[in-house]
C-alpha distance (Angstrom), angle and dihedral (degrees) to the residues before:
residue distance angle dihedral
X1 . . .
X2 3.89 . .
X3 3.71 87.5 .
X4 4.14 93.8 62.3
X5 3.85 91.2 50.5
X6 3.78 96.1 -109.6
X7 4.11 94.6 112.6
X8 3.76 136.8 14.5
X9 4.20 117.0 -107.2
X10 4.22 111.9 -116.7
X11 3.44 117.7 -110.1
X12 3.50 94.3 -99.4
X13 3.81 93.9 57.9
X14 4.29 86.4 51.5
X15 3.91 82.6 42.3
X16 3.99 95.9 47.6
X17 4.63 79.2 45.6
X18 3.49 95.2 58.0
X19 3.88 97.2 41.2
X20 4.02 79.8 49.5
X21 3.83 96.6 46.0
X22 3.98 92.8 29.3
X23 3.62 90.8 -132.4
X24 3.98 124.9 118.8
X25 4.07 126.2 -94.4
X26 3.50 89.6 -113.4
X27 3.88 98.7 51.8
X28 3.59 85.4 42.7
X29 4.43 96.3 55.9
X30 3.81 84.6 40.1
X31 3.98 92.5 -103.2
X32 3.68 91.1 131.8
X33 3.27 148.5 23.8
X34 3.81 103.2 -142.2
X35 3.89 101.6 89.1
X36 3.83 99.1 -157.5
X37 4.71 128.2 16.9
X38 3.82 85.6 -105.4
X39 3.85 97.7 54.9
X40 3.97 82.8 52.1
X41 3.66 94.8 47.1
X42 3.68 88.6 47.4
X43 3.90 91.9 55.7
X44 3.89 94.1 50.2
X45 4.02 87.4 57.7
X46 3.36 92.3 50.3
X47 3.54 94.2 53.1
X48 3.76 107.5 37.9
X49 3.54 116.2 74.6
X50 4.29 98.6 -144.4
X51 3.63 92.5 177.9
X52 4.12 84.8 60.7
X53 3.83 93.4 37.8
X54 3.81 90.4 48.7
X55 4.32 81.0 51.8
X56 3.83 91.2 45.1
X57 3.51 94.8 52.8
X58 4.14 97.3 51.2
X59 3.17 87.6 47.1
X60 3.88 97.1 53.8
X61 4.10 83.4 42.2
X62 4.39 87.2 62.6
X63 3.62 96.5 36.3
X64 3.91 89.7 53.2
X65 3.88 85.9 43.1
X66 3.81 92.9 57.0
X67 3.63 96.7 46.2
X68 4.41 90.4 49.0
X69 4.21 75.2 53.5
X70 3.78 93.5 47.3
X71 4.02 96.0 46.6
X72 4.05 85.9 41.3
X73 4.00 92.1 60.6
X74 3.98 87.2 36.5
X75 3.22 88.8 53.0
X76 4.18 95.9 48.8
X77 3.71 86.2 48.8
X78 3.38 97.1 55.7
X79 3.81 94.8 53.0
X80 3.45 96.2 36.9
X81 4.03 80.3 59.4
């Protein structure tokens, strides 16, 4: 009866769809737009810039390694005090 509107299918029914139509669960209750886990992973490379991540990220890694230098001699300073 699911197909005339008058009840919602179980989640195996959407489950046993998508294995059918080899799309995801979500795509298939309209909770996403990507139809299939490749089309999504496909979108997130085209978005995300790695080469710039990768840059963000060392960059992070020395900033974080000057200020452990800075505290250090702040640190000797104040005990030296």
């Amino acid at each position: 009866m699911w197909e005339s509107g008058k009840r919602e299918p179980s989640f195996d029914v959407i489950r046993k769809l998508s294995n059918f139509f080899q799309c995801s669960t979500n795509w298939l209750t309209g909770n996403s737009d990507f139809k299939t886990k490749e089309e999504w992973l496909q979108c997130l490379d085209d978005t995300i810039d790695l080469e710039q991540l990768q840059k963000d990220v060392a960059e992070a890694d020395r900033l974080n390694k000057r200020v452990e230098r800075d505290i250090a001699k702040r640190l000797e300073t104040a005990l030296a005090a």
